[in-house]
C-alpha positions as CSV (number, residue, x, y, z in Angstrom):
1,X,-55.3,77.4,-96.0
2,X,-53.4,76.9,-93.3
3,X,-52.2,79.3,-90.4
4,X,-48.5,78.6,-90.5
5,X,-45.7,79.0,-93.3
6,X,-43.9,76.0,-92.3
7,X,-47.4,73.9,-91.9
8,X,-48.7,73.3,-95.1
9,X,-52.0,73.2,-96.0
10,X,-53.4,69.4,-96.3
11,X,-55.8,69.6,-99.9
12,X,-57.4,66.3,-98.7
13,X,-58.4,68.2,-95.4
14,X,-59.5,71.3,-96.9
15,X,-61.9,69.3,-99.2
16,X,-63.5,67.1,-96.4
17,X,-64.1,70.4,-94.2
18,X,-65.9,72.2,-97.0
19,X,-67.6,68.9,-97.9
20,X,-68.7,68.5,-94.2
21,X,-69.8,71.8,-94.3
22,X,-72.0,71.6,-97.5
23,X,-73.5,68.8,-95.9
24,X,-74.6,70.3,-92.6
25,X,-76.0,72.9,-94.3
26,X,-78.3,70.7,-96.0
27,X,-78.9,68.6,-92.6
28,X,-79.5,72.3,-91.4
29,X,-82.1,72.8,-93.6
30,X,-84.2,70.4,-93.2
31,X,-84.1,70.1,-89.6
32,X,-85.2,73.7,-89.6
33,X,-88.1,72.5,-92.4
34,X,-89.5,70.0,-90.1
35,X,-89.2,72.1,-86.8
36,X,-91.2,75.1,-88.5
37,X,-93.8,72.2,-89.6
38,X,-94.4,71.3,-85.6
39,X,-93.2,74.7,-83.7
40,X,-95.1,77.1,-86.7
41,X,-92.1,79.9,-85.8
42,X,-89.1,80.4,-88.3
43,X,-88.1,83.5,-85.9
44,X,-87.9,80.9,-82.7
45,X,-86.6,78.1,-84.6
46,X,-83.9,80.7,-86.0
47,X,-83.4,82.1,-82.4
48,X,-83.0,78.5,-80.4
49,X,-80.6,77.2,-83.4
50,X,-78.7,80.4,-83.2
51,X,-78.6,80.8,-79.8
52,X,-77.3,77.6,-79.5
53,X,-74.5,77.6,-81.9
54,X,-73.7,80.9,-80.6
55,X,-73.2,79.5,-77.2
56,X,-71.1,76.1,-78.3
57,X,-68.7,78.3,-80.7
58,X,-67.8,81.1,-78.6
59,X,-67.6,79.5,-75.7
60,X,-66.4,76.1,-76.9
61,X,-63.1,76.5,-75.5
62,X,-64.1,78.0,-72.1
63,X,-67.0,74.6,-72.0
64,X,-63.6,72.2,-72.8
65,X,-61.4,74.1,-70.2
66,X,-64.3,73.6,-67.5
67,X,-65.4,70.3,-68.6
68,X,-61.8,69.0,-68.5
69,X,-61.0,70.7,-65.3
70,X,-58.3,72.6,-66.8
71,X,-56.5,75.6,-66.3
72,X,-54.9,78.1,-68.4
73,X,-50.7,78.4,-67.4
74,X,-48.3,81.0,-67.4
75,X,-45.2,80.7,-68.6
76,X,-44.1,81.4,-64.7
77,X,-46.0,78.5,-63.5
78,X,-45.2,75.9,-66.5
79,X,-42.1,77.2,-68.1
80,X,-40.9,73.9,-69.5
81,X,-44.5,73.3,-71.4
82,X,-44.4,77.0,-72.7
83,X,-40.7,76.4,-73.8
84,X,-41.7,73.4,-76.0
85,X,-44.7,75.1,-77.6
86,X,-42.5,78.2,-78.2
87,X,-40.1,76.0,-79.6
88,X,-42.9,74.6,-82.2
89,X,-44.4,77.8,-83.0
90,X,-41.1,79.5,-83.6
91,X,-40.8,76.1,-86.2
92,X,-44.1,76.8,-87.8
93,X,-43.6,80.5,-87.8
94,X,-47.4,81.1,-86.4
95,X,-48.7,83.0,-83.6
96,X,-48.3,81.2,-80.4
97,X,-51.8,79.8,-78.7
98,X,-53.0,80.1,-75.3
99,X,-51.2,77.0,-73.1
100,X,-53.3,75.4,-70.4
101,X,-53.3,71.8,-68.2
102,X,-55.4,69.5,-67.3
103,X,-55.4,68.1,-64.4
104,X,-56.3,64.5,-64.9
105,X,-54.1,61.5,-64.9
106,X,-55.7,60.4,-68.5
107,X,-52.4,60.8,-70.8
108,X,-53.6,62.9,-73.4
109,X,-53.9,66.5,-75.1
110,X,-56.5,68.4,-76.9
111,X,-56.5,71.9,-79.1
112,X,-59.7,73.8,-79.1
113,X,-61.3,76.9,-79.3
114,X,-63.0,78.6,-82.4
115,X,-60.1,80.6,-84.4
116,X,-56.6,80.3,-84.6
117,X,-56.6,83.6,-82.3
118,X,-58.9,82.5,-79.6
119,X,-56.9,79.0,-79.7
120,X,-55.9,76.7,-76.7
121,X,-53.6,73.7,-76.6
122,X,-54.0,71.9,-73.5
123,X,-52.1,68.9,-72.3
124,X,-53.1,66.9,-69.4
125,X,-50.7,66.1,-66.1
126,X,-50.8,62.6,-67.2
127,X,-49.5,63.1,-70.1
128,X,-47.0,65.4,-68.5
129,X,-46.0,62.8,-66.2
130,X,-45.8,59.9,-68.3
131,X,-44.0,60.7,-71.7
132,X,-40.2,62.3,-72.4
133,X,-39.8,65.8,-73.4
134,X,-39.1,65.0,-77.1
135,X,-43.2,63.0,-76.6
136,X,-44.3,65.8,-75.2
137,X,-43.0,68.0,-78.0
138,X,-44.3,65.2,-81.1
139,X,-47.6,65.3,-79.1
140,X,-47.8,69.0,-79.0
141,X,-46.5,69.4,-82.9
142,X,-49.8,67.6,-83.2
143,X,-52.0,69.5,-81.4
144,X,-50.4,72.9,-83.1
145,X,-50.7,71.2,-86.7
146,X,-54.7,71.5,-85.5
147,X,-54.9,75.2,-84.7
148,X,-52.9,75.8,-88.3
149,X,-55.3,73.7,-90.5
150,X,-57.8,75.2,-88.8
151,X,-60.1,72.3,-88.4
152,X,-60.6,72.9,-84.3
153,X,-63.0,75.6,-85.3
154,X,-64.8,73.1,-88.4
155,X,-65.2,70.3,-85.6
156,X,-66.8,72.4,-83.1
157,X,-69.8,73.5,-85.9
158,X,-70.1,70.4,-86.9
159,X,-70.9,68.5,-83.3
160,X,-73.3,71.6,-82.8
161,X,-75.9,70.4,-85.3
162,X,-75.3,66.9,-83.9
163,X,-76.2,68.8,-80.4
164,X,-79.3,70.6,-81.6
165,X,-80.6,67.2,-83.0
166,X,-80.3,65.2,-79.8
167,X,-81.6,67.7,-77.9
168,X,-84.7,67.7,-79.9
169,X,-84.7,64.3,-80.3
170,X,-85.2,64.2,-76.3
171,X,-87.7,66.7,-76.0
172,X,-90.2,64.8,-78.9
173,X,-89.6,61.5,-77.4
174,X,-90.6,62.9,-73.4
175,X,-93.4,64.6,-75.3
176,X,-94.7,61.2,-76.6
177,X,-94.4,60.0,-73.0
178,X,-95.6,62.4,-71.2
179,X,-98.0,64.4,-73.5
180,X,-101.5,62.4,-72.1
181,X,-103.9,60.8,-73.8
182,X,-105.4,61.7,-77.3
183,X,-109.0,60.9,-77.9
184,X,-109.7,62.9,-81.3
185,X,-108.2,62.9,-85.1
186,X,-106.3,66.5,-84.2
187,X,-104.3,65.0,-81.0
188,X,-104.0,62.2,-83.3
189,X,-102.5,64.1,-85.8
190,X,-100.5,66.1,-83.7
191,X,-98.6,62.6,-82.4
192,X,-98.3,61.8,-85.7
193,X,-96.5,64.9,-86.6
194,X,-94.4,64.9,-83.3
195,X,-93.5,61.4,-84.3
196,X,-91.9,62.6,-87.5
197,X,-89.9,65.8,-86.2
198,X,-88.5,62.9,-83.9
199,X,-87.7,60.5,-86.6
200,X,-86.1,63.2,-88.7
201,X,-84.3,64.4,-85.8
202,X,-82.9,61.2,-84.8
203,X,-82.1,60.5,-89.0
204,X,-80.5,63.8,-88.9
205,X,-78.3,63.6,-85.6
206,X,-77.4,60.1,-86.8
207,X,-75.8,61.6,-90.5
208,X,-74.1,64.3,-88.8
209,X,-72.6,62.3,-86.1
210,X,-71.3,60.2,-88.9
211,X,-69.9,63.2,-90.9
212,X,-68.3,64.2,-87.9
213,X,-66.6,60.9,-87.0
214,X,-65.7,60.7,-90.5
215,X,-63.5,64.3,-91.0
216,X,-62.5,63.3,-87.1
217,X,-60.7,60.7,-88.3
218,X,-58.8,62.2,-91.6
219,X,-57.6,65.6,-89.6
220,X,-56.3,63.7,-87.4
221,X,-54.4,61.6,-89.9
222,X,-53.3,65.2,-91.3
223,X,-52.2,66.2,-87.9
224,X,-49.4,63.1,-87.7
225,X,-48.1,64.0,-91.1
226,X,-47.8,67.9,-90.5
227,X,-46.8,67.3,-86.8
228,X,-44.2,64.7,-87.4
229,X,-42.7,66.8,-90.5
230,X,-42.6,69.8,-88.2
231,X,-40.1,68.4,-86.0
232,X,-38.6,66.0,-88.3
233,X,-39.2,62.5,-85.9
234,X,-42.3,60.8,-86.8
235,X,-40.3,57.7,-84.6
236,X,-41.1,60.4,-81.6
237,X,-45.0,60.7,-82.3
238,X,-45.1,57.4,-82.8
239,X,-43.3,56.7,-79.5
240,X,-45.9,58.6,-77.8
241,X,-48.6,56.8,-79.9
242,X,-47.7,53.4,-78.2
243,X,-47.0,55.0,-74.7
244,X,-50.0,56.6,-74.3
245,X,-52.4,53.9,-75.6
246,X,-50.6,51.7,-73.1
247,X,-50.8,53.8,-70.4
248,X,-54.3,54.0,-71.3
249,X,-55.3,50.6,-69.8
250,X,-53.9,51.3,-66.1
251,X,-55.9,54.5,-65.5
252,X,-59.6,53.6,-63.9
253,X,-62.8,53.3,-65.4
254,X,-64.4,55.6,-64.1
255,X,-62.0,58.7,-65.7
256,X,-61.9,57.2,-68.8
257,X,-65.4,57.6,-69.3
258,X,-65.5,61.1,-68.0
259,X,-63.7,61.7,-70.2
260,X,-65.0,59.8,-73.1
261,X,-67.3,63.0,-74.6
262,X,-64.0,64.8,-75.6
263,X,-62.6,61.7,-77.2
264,X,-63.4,63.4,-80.9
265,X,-60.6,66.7,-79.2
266,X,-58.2,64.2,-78.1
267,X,-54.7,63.0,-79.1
268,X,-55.5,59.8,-78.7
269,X,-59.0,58.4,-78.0
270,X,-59.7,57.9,-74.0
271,X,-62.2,54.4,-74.8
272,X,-60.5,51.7,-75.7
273,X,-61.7,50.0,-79.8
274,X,-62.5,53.8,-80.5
275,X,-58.8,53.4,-83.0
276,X,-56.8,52.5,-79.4
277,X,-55.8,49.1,-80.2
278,X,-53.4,47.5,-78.2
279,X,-50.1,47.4,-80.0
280,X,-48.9,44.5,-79.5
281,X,-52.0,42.8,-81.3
282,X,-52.0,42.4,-84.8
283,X,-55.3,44.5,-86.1
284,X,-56.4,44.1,-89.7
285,X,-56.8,47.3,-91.7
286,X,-60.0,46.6,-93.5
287,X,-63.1,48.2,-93.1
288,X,-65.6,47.2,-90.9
289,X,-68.9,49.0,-90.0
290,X,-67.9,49.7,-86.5
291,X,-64.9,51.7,-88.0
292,X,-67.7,54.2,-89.0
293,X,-68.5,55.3,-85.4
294,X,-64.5,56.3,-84.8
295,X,-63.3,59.4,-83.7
296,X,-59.7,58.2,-84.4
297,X,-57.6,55.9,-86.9
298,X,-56.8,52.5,-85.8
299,X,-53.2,53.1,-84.4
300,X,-52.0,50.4,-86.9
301,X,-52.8,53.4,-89.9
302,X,-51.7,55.7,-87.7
303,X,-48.1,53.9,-86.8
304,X,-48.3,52.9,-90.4
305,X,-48.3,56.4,-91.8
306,X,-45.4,57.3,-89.3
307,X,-42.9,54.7,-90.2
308,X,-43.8,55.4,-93.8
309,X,-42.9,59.1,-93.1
310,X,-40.1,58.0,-91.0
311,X,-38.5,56.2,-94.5
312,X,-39.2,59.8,-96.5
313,X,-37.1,61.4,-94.3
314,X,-34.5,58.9,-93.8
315,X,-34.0,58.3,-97.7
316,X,-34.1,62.7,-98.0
317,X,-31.6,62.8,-95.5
């Protein structure tokens, strides 16, 4: 269900997040089988897969913030970003969210944080510096579409399982480096069984990191339609769409890969073949494998969807 009046609710959303859900509960489950198997403790299995869950969704938006080197605004120090986001939330009729910048020159904007209450939509000073008001607003109908489907807080839970499995995935494999040498059948044994927490745990950080990529790509999808309908210009989001992912290729390197790890929060993904096609090459729309490991649509589905929307309202109108 989604937080705004004037947002609907996007079924085909709803049904991946509780799908995605089901399924990390399972993944859940059997991590938590085979760690009890090697670490013999359900209460410090429990406590470390709590604690850390805790940790990423209660403070996920203060970790983005940091990690993004941004700041939350006033309306007194940004009043032109706070008008447009007032603008859109007096649109969608919903509460307005906490308004921050980044200060980076990557073009882009993320929403985070773990409930439509504690939310934050964040744009970067690139993105500020780069695209016209009404981009800025398509871009930030986008980002507000997020916080009223709710998916922000859905995303956040379902990269922390993907977390907890890496993590352990490290720790078994330095353990099998560095654990010394085993001359009888119970160190044997004990590799053995270290061996297959590790295998499960990469199995299981792989499935989840596909799960994730996969309901990555569709909310986004859902966050064109509702934030192009909000303001009633898909040609604007899609204007943005094609500024931004040319913009893309002029910034360095170096902050494109910091700021790679977020790419999954972004507007538009910061690692070029991540669903940042150039536009200006033609892209075929089939699937291929590499498709899987997306956080984003191609921008080809994306523009697609756009212009098709575009048509809707033209032959309403």
């Amino acid at each position: 269900m989604a937080l705004s009046r004037n947002i609907k609710a996007d079924r085909g959303l709803t049904t991946r997040m509780l799908m995605t859900g089901f399924f990390l509960v399972v993944l859940y489950a059997v991590l938590i089988g085979v760690l009890f198997i090697f670490i013999k403790s359900l209460v410090v299995i429990l406590a470390i897969g709590f604690g850390l869950l805790f940790c990423q969704y209660f403070f996920s938006d203060k970790i983005a913030m940091f990690a993004m080197h941004a700041r939350e605004v006033t309306a007194e120090e940004a009043p032109e970003l706070h008008g447009v986001i007032d603008r859109l939330c007096a649109l969608a009729d919903m509460p307005k969210p906490r308004v921050a910048i980044a200060d980076t020159d990557v073009p882009n904007a993320f929403a985070t944080g773990r409930s439509p209450k504690a939310a934050v939509v964040c744009a970067t000073s690139g993105l500020l510096r780069r695209l016209d008001e009404p981009e800025i607003e398509a871009v930030l109908a986008h980002e507000i579409s997020h916080v009223a489907h709710r998916d922000v807080a859905v995303m956040t839970i379902a990269s922390g399982l993907g977390m907890i499995a890496g993590l352990l995935t490290r720790v078994m494999f330095y353990s099998e480096i560095f654990g010394g040498g085993r001359n009888n059948n119970n160190n044997s044994n004990a590799a053995g069984i270290e061996m297959i927490v590790m295998l499960v745990s990469i199995l299981v950080y792989f499935i989840s990191f596909l799960l994730t990529m996969a309901l990555s790509r569709y909310r986004e999808l859902a966050a064109d339609r509702s934030g192009a309908m909000l303001i009633g210009r898909p040609s604007q989001l899609a204007s943005a769409l094609i500024k931004i992912t040319g913009e893309m290729g002029r910034i360095p390197t170096r902050d494109l890969r910091a700021a790679e790890p977020f790419n999954a929060f972004f507007f538009a993904p910061a690692v070029a073949g991540d669903g940042a096609q150039n536009p200006q090459q033609g892209q075929g729309g089939g699937f291929s494998f590499g498709s899987l490991f997306r956080t984003h649509p191609t921008l080809e589905r994306r523009l697609a969807q756009l212009d098709a929307l575009e048509r809707q309202l033209g032959q309403a109108g």
